[in-house]
N, C-alpha and C positions, 0 to 999 in steps of 0.2 A: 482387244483394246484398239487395234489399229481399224477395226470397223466403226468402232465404237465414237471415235475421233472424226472418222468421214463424216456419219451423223448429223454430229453436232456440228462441224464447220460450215454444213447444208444447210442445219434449222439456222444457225447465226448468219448464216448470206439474206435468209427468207424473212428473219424478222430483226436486222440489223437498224442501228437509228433511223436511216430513208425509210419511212415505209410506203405501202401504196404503189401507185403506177409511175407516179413521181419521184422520179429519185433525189433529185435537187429540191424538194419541196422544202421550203423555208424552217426548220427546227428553234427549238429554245435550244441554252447552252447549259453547264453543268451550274454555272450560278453567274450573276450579273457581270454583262461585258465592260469592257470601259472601253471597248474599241469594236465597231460594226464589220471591220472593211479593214484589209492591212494591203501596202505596195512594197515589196521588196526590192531595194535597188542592188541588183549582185552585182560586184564588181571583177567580173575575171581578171583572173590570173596572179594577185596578190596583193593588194595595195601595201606601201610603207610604212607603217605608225610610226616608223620613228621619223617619218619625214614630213608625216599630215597631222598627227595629235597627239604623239606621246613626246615630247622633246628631252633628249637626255644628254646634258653637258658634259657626263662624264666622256663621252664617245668623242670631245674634243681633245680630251689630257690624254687619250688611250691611241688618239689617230698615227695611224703607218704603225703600230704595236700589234705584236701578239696577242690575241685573247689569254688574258688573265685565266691560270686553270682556276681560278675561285668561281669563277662564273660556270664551270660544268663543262660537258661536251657536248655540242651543237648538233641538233638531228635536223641536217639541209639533205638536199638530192644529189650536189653539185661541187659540194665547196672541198678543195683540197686539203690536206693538215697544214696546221698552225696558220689560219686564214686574221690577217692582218684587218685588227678597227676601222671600219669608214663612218663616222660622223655626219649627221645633217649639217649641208651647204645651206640651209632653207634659214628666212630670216621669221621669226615667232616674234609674237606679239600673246595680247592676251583681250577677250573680248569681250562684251557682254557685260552684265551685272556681277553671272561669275567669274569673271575672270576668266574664261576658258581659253586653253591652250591651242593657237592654232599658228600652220604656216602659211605663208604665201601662194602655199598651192590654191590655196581655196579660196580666195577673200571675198567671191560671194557668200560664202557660207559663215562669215564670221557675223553678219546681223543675225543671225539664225542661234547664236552660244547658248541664247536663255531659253531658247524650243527645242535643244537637241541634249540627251546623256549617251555620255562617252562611256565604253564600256572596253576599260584598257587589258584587262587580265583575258580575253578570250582564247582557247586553249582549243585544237582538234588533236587529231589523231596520226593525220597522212598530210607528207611533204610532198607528195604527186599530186598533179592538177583534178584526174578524172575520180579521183578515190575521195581526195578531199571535197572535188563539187557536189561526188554522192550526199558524203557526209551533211556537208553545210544546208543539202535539201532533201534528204529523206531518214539522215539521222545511223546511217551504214555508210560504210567506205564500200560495199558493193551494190553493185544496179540490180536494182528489179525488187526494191520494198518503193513503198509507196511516197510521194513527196509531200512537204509540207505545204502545200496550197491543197492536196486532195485529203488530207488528212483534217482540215481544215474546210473543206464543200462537203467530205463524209459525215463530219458532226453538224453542221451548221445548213447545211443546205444555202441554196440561193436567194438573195432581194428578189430578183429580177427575172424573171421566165422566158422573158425573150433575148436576151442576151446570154453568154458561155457565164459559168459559177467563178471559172478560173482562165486566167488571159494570162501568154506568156509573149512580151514581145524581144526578139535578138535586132543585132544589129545587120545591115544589108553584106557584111563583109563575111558572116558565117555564123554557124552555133555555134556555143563553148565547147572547150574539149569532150566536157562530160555526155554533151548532147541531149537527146530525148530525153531519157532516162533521169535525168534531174526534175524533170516536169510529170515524169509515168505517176500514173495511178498504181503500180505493183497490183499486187493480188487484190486491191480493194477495184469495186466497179466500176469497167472501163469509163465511166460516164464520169468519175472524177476526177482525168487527169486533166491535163494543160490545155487548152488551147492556142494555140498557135496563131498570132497575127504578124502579120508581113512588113517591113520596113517600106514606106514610098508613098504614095496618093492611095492604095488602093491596097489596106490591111488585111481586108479579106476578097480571095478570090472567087470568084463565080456568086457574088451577091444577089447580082439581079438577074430574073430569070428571060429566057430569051423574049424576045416583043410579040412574035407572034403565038407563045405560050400563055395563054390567061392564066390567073387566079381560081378562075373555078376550075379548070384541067388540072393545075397543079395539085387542089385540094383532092380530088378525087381519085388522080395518082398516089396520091401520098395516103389516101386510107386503103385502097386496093392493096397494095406492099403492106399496110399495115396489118389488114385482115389477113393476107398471105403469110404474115412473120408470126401471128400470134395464133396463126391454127398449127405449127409446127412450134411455140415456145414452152419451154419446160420453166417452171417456173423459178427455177435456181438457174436457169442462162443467163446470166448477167451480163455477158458478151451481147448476147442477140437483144438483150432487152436494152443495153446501153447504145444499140444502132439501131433502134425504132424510135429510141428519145434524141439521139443527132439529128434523125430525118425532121422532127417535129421540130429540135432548135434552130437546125437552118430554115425551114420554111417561118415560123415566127423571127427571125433576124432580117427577113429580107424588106421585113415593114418597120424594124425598131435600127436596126444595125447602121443603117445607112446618115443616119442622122448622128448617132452616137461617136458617128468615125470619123467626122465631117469637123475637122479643126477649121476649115474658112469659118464657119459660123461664128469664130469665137471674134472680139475686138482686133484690132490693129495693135490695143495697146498691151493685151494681153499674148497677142505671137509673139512681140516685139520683148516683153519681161521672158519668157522660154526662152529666145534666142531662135527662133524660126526662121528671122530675116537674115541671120547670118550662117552664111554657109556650113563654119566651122562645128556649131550649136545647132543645127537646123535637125539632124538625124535627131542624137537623145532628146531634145529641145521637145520635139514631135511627140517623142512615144510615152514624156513625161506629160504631156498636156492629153494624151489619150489616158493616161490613166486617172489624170483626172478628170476625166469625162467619164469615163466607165465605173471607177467607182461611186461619184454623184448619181449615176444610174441603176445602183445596186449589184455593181459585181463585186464577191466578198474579197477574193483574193488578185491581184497583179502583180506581176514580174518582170522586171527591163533587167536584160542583161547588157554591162558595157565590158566590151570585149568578146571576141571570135572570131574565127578564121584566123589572119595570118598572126604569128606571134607579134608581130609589129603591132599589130591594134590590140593588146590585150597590157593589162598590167601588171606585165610578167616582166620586171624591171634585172634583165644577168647581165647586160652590157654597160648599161648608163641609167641609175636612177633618177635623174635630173632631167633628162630628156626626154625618157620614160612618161614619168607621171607630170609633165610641165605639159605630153602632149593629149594625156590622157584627162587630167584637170581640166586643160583647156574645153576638154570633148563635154564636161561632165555637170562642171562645179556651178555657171550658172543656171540652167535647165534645174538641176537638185535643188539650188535656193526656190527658183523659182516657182518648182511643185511646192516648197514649204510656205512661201508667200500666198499662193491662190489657195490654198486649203485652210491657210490662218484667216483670209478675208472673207471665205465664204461661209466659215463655222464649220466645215469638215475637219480639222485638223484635232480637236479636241474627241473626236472618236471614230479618227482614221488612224493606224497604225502607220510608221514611216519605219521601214527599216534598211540599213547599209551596212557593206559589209562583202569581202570577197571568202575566200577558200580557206584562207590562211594569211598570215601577215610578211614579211621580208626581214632578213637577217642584220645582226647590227655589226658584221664583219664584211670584204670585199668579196666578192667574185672574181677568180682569176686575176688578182693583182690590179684591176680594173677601179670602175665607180658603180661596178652594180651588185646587186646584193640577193642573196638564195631565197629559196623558201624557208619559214617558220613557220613551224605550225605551235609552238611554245608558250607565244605570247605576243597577240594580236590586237589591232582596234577594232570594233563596230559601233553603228551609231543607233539610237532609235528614238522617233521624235511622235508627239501627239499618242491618241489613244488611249491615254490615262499614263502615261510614263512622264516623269519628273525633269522638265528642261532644265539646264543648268549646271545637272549633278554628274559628277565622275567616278565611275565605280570602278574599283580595283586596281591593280597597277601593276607595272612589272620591273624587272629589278635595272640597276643603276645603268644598264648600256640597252635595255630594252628586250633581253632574248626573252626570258623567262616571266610567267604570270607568279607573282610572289602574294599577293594579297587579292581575296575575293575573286578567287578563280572559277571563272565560267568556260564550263564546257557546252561542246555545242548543243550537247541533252539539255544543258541548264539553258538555252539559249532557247531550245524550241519552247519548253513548258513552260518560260514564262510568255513568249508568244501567243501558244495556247492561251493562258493563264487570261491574259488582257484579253482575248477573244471572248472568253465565256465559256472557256473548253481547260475538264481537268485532266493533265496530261497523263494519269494513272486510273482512268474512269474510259479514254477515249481508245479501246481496245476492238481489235477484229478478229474472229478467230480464224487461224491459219495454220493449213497441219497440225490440227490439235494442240495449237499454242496461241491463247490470247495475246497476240503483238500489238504494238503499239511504237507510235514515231520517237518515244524517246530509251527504248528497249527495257529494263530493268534500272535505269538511271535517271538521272535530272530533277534538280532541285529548284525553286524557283529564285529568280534575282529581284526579290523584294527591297534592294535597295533603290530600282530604278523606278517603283512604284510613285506616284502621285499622292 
Protein backbone atom coordinates (compact mmCIF):
# COMPACT_ATOMS: atom_id res chain seq x y z
CA UNK A 1 0.00 0.00 0.00
CA UNK A 2 2.61 2.45 1.06
CA UNK A 3 4.44 1.65 -2.35
CA UNK A 4 1.38 1.70 -3.91
CA UNK A 5 0.75 5.56 -2.71
CA UNK A 6 4.43 6.63 -3.91
CA UNK A 7 3.25 5.72 -7.39
CA UNK A 8 0.48 7.40 -7.72
CA UNK A 9 1.64 10.76 -6.06
CA UNK A 10 4.64 10.40 -8.89
CA UNK A 11 2.15 9.85 -11.94
CA UNK A 12 -0.13 12.86 -10.24
CA UNK A 13 3.22 15.33 -10.03
CA UNK A 14 3.71 14.04 -13.92
CA UNK A 15 0.40 14.56 -15.31
CA UNK A 16 -0.98 17.25 -12.78
CA UNK A 17 -3.30 20.36 -14.29
CA UNK A 18 0.35 22.24 -15.54
CA UNK A 19 1.18 20.09 -18.21
CA UNK A 20 4.18 20.40 -20.68
CA UNK A 21 7.48 22.23 -20.01
CA UNK A 22 5.46 25.07 -18.95
CA UNK A 23 4.25 25.04 -15.86
CA UNK A 24 2.51 28.23 -15.58
CA UNK A 25 1.21 27.72 -18.98
CA UNK A 26 -2.24 29.60 -19.04
CA UNK A 27 -5.18 26.76 -18.08
CA UNK A 28 -9.19 27.01 -18.33
CA UNK A 29 -10.98 26.75 -14.88
CA UNK A 30 -13.46 24.19 -13.38
CA UNK A 31 -16.39 26.48 -15.08
CA UNK A 32 -16.69 30.25 -15.74
CA UNK A 33 -14.74 32.86 -13.72
CA UNK A 34 -16.26 36.11 -12.90
CA UNK A 35 -12.81 37.26 -11.66
CA UNK A 36 -9.36 36.83 -13.87
CA UNK A 37 -6.86 38.17 -11.39
CA UNK A 38 -7.46 38.57 -7.50
CA UNK A 39 -5.09 41.33 -4.98
CA UNK A 40 -5.12 40.43 -1.47
CA UNK A 41 -4.84 43.13 0.86
CA UNK A 42 -3.66 41.14 4.39
CA UNK A 43 -3.74 43.29 7.14
CA UNK A 44 -1.36 42.00 9.99
CA UNK A 45 -1.86 41.60 13.17
CA UNK A 46 -5.60 42.10 13.70
CA UNK A 47 -7.83 44.80 12.61
CA UNK A 48 -11.02 45.99 14.79
CA UNK A 49 -14.46 45.26 13.37
CA UNK A 50 -15.80 46.63 16.00
CA UNK A 51 -14.05 49.84 15.40
CA UNK A 52 -14.03 49.71 11.39
CA UNK A 53 -17.44 47.94 10.42
CA UNK A 54 -19.34 46.19 12.64
CA UNK A 55 -20.54 48.98 15.31
CA UNK A 56 -22.22 47.68 18.29
CA UNK A 57 -23.97 50.02 20.81
CA UNK A 58 -24.67 47.70 23.22
CA UNK A 59 -20.74 47.90 24.18
CA UNK A 60 -21.66 51.43 25.39
CA UNK A 61 -24.36 50.27 28.15
CA UNK A 62 -21.88 47.35 28.95
CA UNK A 63 -18.62 50.01 29.20
CA UNK A 64 -16.20 49.57 32.46
CA UNK A 65 -18.55 46.12 33.12
CA UNK A 66 -17.97 42.75 33.20
CA UNK A 67 -18.57 40.64 30.25
CA UNK A 68 -22.11 39.41 30.60
CA UNK A 69 -21.61 35.28 31.17
CA UNK A 70 -24.45 35.15 28.52
CA UNK A 71 -22.13 36.07 25.85
CA UNK A 72 -19.73 32.73 26.54
CA UNK A 73 -16.14 32.47 27.42
CA UNK A 74 -13.70 34.36 25.25
CA UNK A 75 -10.82 32.46 23.53
CA UNK A 76 -8.02 35.66 23.52
CA UNK A 77 -4.05 34.87 24.01
CA UNK A 78 -3.84 37.64 26.69
CA UNK A 79 -6.81 38.77 28.43
CA UNK A 80 -7.09 38.09 32.20
CA UNK A 81 -10.49 36.80 33.94
CA UNK A 82 -13.42 38.97 34.06
CA UNK A 83 -11.96 41.42 31.38
CA UNK A 84 -14.02 44.65 31.63
CA UNK A 85 -16.28 46.15 28.11
CA UNK A 86 -14.42 48.61 25.94
CA UNK A 87 -16.85 50.23 23.45
CA UNK A 88 -15.86 52.08 20.18
CA UNK A 89 -14.67 55.87 20.65
CA UNK A 90 -15.16 55.90 16.67
CA UNK A 91 -17.80 58.19 15.45
CA UNK A 92 -20.12 55.94 12.43
CA UNK A 93 -21.99 57.30 9.92
CA UNK A 94 -23.59 55.19 7.21
CA UNK A 95 -22.67 55.50 3.48
CA UNK A 96 -23.52 54.71 0.06
CA UNK A 97 -26.89 53.72 -1.50
CA UNK A 98 -26.71 50.91 1.25
CA UNK A 99 -26.33 52.42 3.87
CA UNK A 100 -23.16 50.78 5.05
CA UNK A 101 -21.72 50.95 8.16
CA UNK A 102 -18.46 52.62 8.57
CA UNK A 103 -16.07 54.70 11.07
CA UNK A 104 -13.94 57.46 10.82
CA UNK A 105 -11.15 55.26 10.37
CA UNK A 106 -11.52 54.99 6.91
CA UNK A 107 -13.39 57.90 5.30
CA UNK A 108 -11.68 57.22 2.13
CA UNK A 109 -13.15 54.12 1.87
CA UNK A 110 -16.73 55.23 2.49
CA UNK A 111 -17.29 56.29 -1.42
CA UNK A 112 -16.41 52.77 -2.03
CA UNK A 113 -19.95 51.13 0.32
CA UNK A 114 -21.81 50.34 -3.00
CA UNK A 115 -18.26 48.33 -4.55
CA UNK A 116 -17.38 46.67 -1.35
CA UNK A 117 -19.54 43.43 0.85
CA UNK A 118 -18.83 43.21 4.31
CA UNK A 119 -18.51 39.82 5.44
CA UNK A 120 -19.17 40.29 9.49
CA UNK A 121 -19.35 36.49 10.72
CA UNK A 122 -15.78 35.41 9.76
CA UNK A 123 -14.56 32.73 12.20
CA UNK A 124 -10.74 31.02 12.25
CA UNK A 125 -9.34 28.81 14.34
CA UNK A 126 -5.98 30.22 16.26
CA UNK A 127 -5.66 33.36 18.48
CA UNK A 128 -1.83 33.49 17.76
CA UNK A 129 -0.46 35.64 14.96
CA UNK A 130 1.85 32.94 13.02
CA UNK A 131 -0.84 29.94 13.12
CA UNK A 132 -3.63 32.20 12.30
CA UNK A 133 -1.54 33.92 9.11
CA UNK A 134 -0.95 30.13 8.15
CA UNK A 135 -4.49 29.71 8.36
CA UNK A 136 -5.83 32.76 6.58
CA UNK A 137 -3.16 31.80 3.45
CA UNK A 138 -2.87 28.31 3.13
CA UNK A 139 -6.07 27.04 4.95
CA UNK A 140 -3.74 25.10 8.14
CA UNK A 141 -2.70 26.65 11.37
CA UNK A 142 0.79 24.81 10.38
CA UNK A 143 3.58 25.83 7.71
CA UNK A 144 4.50 23.89 4.88
CA UNK A 145 0.94 23.26 2.86
CA UNK A 146 0.62 25.22 0.08
CA UNK A 147 -0.87 29.02 -0.15
CA UNK A 148 -3.59 30.47 -1.71
CA UNK A 149 -2.03 32.48 -4.44
CA UNK A 150 -0.18 28.83 -5.43
CA UNK A 151 -3.04 26.99 -5.23
CA UNK A 152 -4.49 29.56 -7.26
CA UNK A 153 -1.16 29.60 -10.27
CA UNK A 154 -1.57 25.44 -9.68
CA UNK A 155 -5.04 25.44 -11.30
CA UNK A 156 -5.02 28.54 -13.52
CA UNK A 157 -1.67 29.09 -14.62
CA UNK A 158 -0.37 32.52 -15.75
CA UNK A 159 -1.64 35.68 -18.25
CA UNK A 160 1.67 36.61 -18.52
CA UNK A 161 5.12 34.60 -19.36
CA UNK A 162 7.24 37.27 -18.66
CA UNK A 163 6.38 38.43 -15.50
CA UNK A 164 6.07 36.01 -11.75
CA UNK A 165 2.21 33.96 -11.81
CA UNK A 166 2.25 35.39 -8.07
CA UNK A 167 3.71 38.73 -6.48
CA UNK A 168 3.99 39.11 -2.79
CA UNK A 169 5.00 42.71 -1.71
CA UNK A 170 5.80 43.41 2.49
CA UNK A 171 6.43 46.56 3.93
CA UNK A 172 10.27 48.03 4.19
CA UNK A 173 9.91 47.62 8.01
CA UNK A 174 9.93 43.53 7.83
CA UNK A 175 7.83 40.33 6.91
CA UNK A 176 4.84 39.29 8.95
CA UNK A 177 5.37 37.06 11.78
CA UNK A 178 4.22 34.20 9.77
CA UNK A 179 6.93 34.98 7.20
CA UNK A 180 7.75 32.93 4.06
CA UNK A 181 5.65 30.36 4.57
CA UNK A 182 2.30 32.25 4.01
CA UNK A 183 3.43 32.67 0.57
CA UNK A 184 5.34 28.77 0.11
CA UNK A 185 4.13 26.67 -2.56
CA UNK A 186 4.17 23.42 0.23
CA UNK A 187 4.59 20.22 -1.47
CA UNK A 188 2.86 21.71 -4.81
CA UNK A 189 5.78 22.80 -7.51
CA UNK A 190 8.32 25.16 -6.21
CA UNK A 191 7.40 27.30 -9.41
CA UNK A 192 4.16 28.17 -7.54
CA UNK A 193 4.98 29.96 -4.68
CA UNK A 194 5.29 33.86 -4.04
CA UNK A 195 7.53 35.92 -5.44
CA UNK A 196 8.95 38.42 -3.54
CA UNK A 197 9.19 42.25 -4.49
CA UNK A 198 11.05 44.80 -2.45
CA UNK A 199 9.65 47.92 -0.98
CA UNK A 200 11.65 51.31 -2.53
CA UNK A 201 12.65 52.42 -6.31
CA UNK A 202 13.93 49.17 -7.03
CA UNK A 203 11.37 46.04 -6.52
CA UNK A 204 13.43 43.71 -7.96
CA UNK A 205 17.00 43.18 -7.43
CA UNK A 206 19.71 42.46 -9.94
CA UNK A 207 17.12 43.25 -13.10
CA UNK A 208 19.43 44.50 -15.40
CA UNK A 209 22.26 42.66 -16.33
CA UNK A 210 25.84 43.96 -16.12
CA UNK A 211 26.70 46.48 -19.44
CA UNK A 212 29.39 44.76 -20.49
CA UNK A 213 27.35 41.40 -20.53
CA UNK A 214 25.26 41.24 -23.85
CA UNK A 215 22.14 39.56 -24.75
CA UNK A 216 23.50 37.14 -26.80
CA UNK A 217 26.07 35.74 -23.99
CA UNK A 218 23.38 35.95 -21.68
CA UNK A 219 21.05 33.66 -24.04
CA UNK A 220 23.68 31.32 -24.59
CA UNK A 221 24.63 30.97 -20.91
CA UNK A 222 21.20 30.42 -20.04
CA UNK A 223 20.79 27.32 -22.60
CA UNK A 224 24.26 25.84 -21.73
CA UNK A 225 22.79 25.48 -17.82
CA UNK A 226 19.80 24.57 -19.46
CA UNK A 227 21.22 21.73 -21.46
CA UNK A 228 23.29 20.95 -18.32
CA UNK A 229 20.09 20.74 -16.00
CA UNK A 230 18.03 18.61 -18.36
CA UNK A 231 20.74 15.93 -19.11
CA UNK A 232 20.74 15.13 -15.35
CA UNK A 233 16.51 16.00 -14.86
CA UNK A 234 14.22 13.27 -13.79
CA UNK A 235 11.12 14.00 -14.97
CA UNK A 236 9.15 14.05 -11.43
CA UNK A 237 12.06 16.77 -10.07
CA UNK A 238 9.91 19.49 -9.78
CA UNK A 239 12.52 21.15 -7.63
CA UNK A 240 15.11 21.13 -10.63
CA UNK A 241 12.52 21.77 -13.12
CA UNK A 242 10.90 24.81 -11.15
CA UNK A 243 14.86 26.34 -11.25
CA UNK A 244 15.35 26.04 -15.00
CA UNK A 245 11.74 27.91 -15.43
CA UNK A 246 13.08 30.92 -12.78
CA UNK A 247 16.28 30.97 -15.01
CA UNK A 248 14.02 31.53 -18.17
CA UNK A 249 11.61 34.01 -15.89
CA UNK A 250 14.18 36.23 -14.92
CA UNK A 251 15.83 36.44 -18.23
CA UNK A 252 12.23 37.29 -19.99
CA UNK A 253 11.62 39.89 -16.94
CA UNK A 254 14.57 41.72 -17.69
CA UNK A 255 12.82 43.05 -21.02
CA UNK A 256 9.08 43.17 -19.57
CA UNK A 257 9.83 43.92 -15.77
CA UNK A 258 11.37 46.99 -15.84
CA UNK A 259 8.58 48.96 -17.33
CA UNK A 260 6.01 47.02 -15.40
CA UNK A 261 7.65 48.38 -11.99
CA UNK A 262 8.18 51.82 -13.25
CA UNK A 263 5.20 53.86 -11.24
CA UNK A 264 6.95 57.48 -12.88
CA UNK A 265 5.32 56.40 -15.90
CA UNK A 266 2.05 56.60 -14.35
CA UNK A 267 0.17 60.56 -14.29
CA UNK A 268 0.98 63.15 -11.65
CA UNK A 269 -2.56 62.82 -11.15
CA UNK A 270 -2.82 59.37 -10.63
CA UNK A 271 0.49 59.21 -7.82
CA UNK A 272 -1.12 62.11 -6.40
CA UNK A 273 -5.02 59.85 -5.94
CA UNK A 274 -2.31 56.53 -4.25
CA UNK A 275 -0.97 59.06 -1.98
CA UNK A 276 2.78 58.84 -3.49
CA UNK A 277 3.39 62.52 -2.78
CA UNK A 278 2.88 62.04 0.78
CA UNK A 279 5.19 60.59 2.83
CA UNK A 280 2.79 59.09 5.29
CA UNK A 281 0.90 57.16 2.02
CA UNK A 282 3.83 57.00 -0.11
CA UNK A 283 5.13 53.22 1.03
CA UNK A 284 1.31 51.15 0.58
CA UNK A 285 0.40 54.13 -1.86
CA UNK A 286 3.36 52.50 -4.17
CA UNK A 287 2.82 48.79 -3.82
CA UNK A 288 -1.12 49.39 -4.24
CA UNK A 289 -0.46 51.20 -7.74
CA UNK A 290 2.21 48.25 -8.52
CA UNK A 291 -0.44 45.96 -8.29
CA UNK A 292 -2.33 47.60 -10.31
CA UNK A 293 0.13 47.52 -12.83
CA UNK A 294 0.97 43.94 -12.54
CA UNK A 295 -2.28 42.63 -12.65
CA UNK A 296 -3.37 44.95 -16.00
CA UNK A 297 -0.31 42.92 -17.18
CA UNK A 298 -1.53 39.60 -16.48
CA UNK A 299 -0.42 38.54 -13.12
CA UNK A 300 -3.18 36.24 -11.63
CA UNK A 301 -2.67 36.63 -8.03
CA UNK A 302 -0.88 39.73 -5.65
CA UNK A 303 -0.30 40.33 -2.04
CA UNK A 304 0.51 43.60 0.04
CA UNK A 305 1.01 43.04 3.29
CA UNK A 306 0.42 46.09 5.86
CA UNK A 307 2.30 45.38 8.77
CA UNK A 308 5.74 43.71 9.93
CA UNK A 309 8.65 43.89 11.69
CA UNK A 310 8.32 45.81 14.83
CA UNK A 311 4.94 45.42 16.61
CA UNK A 312 4.50 49.02 16.45
CA UNK A 313 3.79 48.85 12.69
CA UNK A 314 1.36 46.12 12.74
CA UNK A 315 -2.30 46.05 13.69
CA UNK A 316 -1.93 44.33 16.69
CA UNK A 317 -3.85 47.02 18.70
CA UNK A 318 -2.96 45.43 23.17
CA UNK A 319 -2.03 48.88 24.43
CA UNK A 320 -4.33 51.67 22.51
CA UNK A 321 -6.81 50.73 19.83
CA UNK A 322 -7.36 54.41 18.93
CA UNK A 323 -3.79 55.08 18.27
CA UNK A 324 -3.28 51.76 16.91
CA UNK A 325 -5.41 51.76 13.88
CA UNK A 326 -5.76 56.02 13.69
CA UNK A 327 -1.92 55.21 12.65
CA UNK A 328 -2.38 52.18 10.71
CA UNK A 329 -5.68 53.78 8.75
CA UNK A 330 -3.76 56.60 8.28
CA UNK A 331 -0.87 54.20 6.57
CA UNK A 332 -3.63 52.29 4.58
CA UNK A 333 -7.23 53.75 3.99
CA UNK A 334 -6.51 56.13 1.10
CA UNK A 335 -3.96 53.85 -1.20
CA UNK A 336 -7.12 51.01 -0.66
CA UNK A 337 -9.73 53.49 -1.97
CA UNK A 338 -7.49 54.40 -4.24
CA UNK A 339 -6.68 50.79 -5.83
CA UNK A 340 -10.67 50.56 -5.85
CA UNK A 341 -11.01 53.85 -7.81
CA UNK A 342 -8.35 53.13 -10.78
CA UNK A 343 -9.60 49.51 -11.25
CA UNK A 344 -13.39 51.06 -11.37
CA UNK A 345 -12.05 53.63 -14.25
CA UNK A 346 -10.23 51.32 -16.16
CA UNK A 347 -12.82 48.33 -16.28
CA UNK A 348 -10.50 46.08 -14.26
CA UNK A 349 -12.60 46.08 -11.18
CA UNK A 350 -15.51 44.12 -12.46
CA UNK A 351 -13.13 41.02 -12.99
CA UNK A 352 -10.39 41.78 -10.64
CA UNK A 353 -11.03 40.17 -7.23
CA UNK A 354 -10.18 42.79 -4.28
CA UNK A 355 -9.84 41.16 -1.06
CA UNK A 356 -9.08 42.59 2.79
CA UNK A 357 -8.80 41.20 5.77
CA UNK A 358 -6.06 40.35 8.47
CA UNK A 359 -5.67 36.89 10.78
CA UNK A 360 -8.36 37.42 12.99
CA UNK A 361 -10.36 40.21 14.26
CA UNK A 362 -9.91 42.18 18.21
CA UNK A 363 -11.91 41.53 21.26
CA UNK A 364 -14.80 43.55 22.46
CA UNK A 365 -13.49 43.52 26.24
CA UNK A 366 -9.96 45.59 27.43
CA UNK A 367 -6.60 44.49 27.68
CA UNK A 368 -5.06 44.88 30.90
CA UNK A 369 -7.43 47.48 32.26
CA UNK A 370 -6.21 49.69 29.41
CA UNK A 371 -7.91 50.90 25.77
CA UNK A 372 -6.61 47.88 23.76
CA UNK A 373 -8.17 44.89 22.97
CA UNK A 374 -6.91 40.89 22.45
CA UNK A 375 -7.05 38.66 19.63
CA UNK A 376 -10.61 37.13 18.24
CA UNK A 377 -10.63 34.84 16.20
CA UNK A 378 -14.77 34.16 16.97
CA UNK A 379 -16.02 36.76 15.00
CA UNK A 380 -14.36 39.04 12.55
CA UNK A 381 -14.69 41.44 9.36
CA UNK A 382 -13.34 41.07 5.72
CA UNK A 383 -14.04 42.82 2.83
CA UNK A 384 -14.29 41.75 -0.94
CA UNK A 385 -14.86 44.14 -3.64
CA UNK A 386 -15.29 43.44 -7.78
CA UNK A 387 -14.76 40.14 -9.54
CA UNK A 388 -18.32 39.27 -9.59
CA UNK A 389 -19.16 39.80 -5.84
CA UNK A 390 -22.10 41.98 -4.81
CA UNK A 391 -21.24 45.63 -3.58
CA UNK A 392 -23.29 47.01 -1.06
CA UNK A 393 -24.35 43.63 0.59
CA UNK A 394 -23.51 42.69 4.38
CA UNK A 395 -23.35 39.19 5.06
CA UNK A 396 -23.58 37.71 8.44
CA UNK A 397 -23.16 39.19 11.63
CA UNK A 398 -22.23 38.65 15.07
CA UNK A 399 -23.80 38.91 18.36
CA UNK A 400 -24.75 42.20 20.30
CA UNK A 401 -21.00 43.31 21.81
CA UNK A 402 -19.28 41.85 18.49
CA UNK A 403 -17.33 38.44 20.02
CA UNK A 404 -19.00 35.83 18.50
CA UNK A 405 -20.23 35.14 14.48
CA UNK A 406 -24.06 34.28 15.17
CA UNK A 407 -25.45 34.30 11.83
CA UNK A 408 -24.05 33.13 8.31
CA UNK A 409 -20.77 32.11 9.61
CA UNK A 410 -17.83 31.85 7.39
CA UNK A 411 -14.90 29.96 7.99
CA UNK A 412 -11.76 30.56 6.69
CA UNK A 413 -12.47 27.03 4.38
CA UNK A 414 -15.75 29.00 3.31
CA UNK A 415 -13.70 32.02 2.61
CA UNK A 416 -11.07 30.31 0.35
CA UNK A 417 -13.67 28.35 -1.83
CA UNK A 418 -15.57 30.94 -2.57
CA UNK A 419 -12.32 32.80 -3.66
CA UNK A 420 -11.72 29.91 -5.64
CA UNK A 421 -15.19 29.80 -6.60
CA UNK A 422 -15.08 33.41 -8.46
CA UNK A 423 -11.83 32.40 -9.96
CA UNK A 424 -13.13 29.67 -12.01
CA UNK A 425 -11.68 27.11 -9.52
CA UNK A 426 -13.91 24.34 -7.69
CA UNK A 427 -12.56 24.05 -4.29
CA UNK A 428 -13.45 20.19 -4.09
CA UNK A 429 -12.18 19.29 -7.82
CA UNK A 430 -8.72 21.45 -7.10
CA UNK A 431 -6.74 18.58 -5.48
CA UNK A 432 -2.93 17.31 -5.32
CA UNK A 433 -2.03 14.24 -4.42
CA UNK A 434 0.30 14.22 -1.31
CA UNK A 435 1.28 11.05 0.78
CA UNK A 436 -1.29 9.24 -0.81
CA UNK A 437 -3.95 11.89 0.03
CA UNK A 438 -5.68 14.06 -2.53
CA UNK A 439 -5.33 17.45 -0.39
CA UNK A 440 -6.53 20.42 -1.27
CA UNK A 441 -6.45 24.33 0.28
CA UNK A 442 -9.76 23.90 1.80
CA UNK A 443 -9.08 20.21 3.61
CA UNK A 444 -12.45 18.24 3.97
CA UNK A 445 -14.35 21.64 4.55
CA UNK A 446 -15.72 24.97 3.05
CA UNK A 447 -18.91 25.79 1.68
CA UNK A 448 -19.36 28.59 -0.61
CA UNK A 449 -20.70 32.27 0.43
CA UNK A 450 -23.15 32.55 -2.20
CA UNK A 451 -24.54 35.41 -0.61
CA UNK A 452 -21.82 37.58 -1.64
CA UNK A 453 -22.38 36.48 -5.09
CA UNK A 454 -23.32 39.09 -7.89
Amino acid sequence: MLGLAYLLEQEAKAAGPAKGDNLLAPMPGHHRATAKRCIFLFMTGGPSQIDLFDPKPELNRLEGKPLPPSFGKINSQFLESDPLCLPSHRKWGKYGQSGMDMSDLVPHLHKHADDIALIRSCVADNVIHAPAMYQMNTGRVFMGFPSLGSWVTYGLGSENQDLPAYVVMTQPEGTPEGGAPCWGAGFLPPVHQGTMFRSGPSPIINLRPPAEFTTAQQRRTLDLLKSMNEANLDPLDTELSARIASYELAYRMQSRAPEAVDVSKESAETRSLYGIDDPKTADFGTRCLLARRLVERGVRFVQLYSGGGPVAIQWDAHDDIDANHEKMCGLTDKPVAALLTDLKRRGLLEDTLVVWGGEFGRTPVCQGGGRGRDHNATGFTMWMAGGGVKGGRIVGSTDEIGMKAIEDRAHVNDIHATILHLMGLNHTRLTYLHNGRDERLTDVAGKLITKLFA
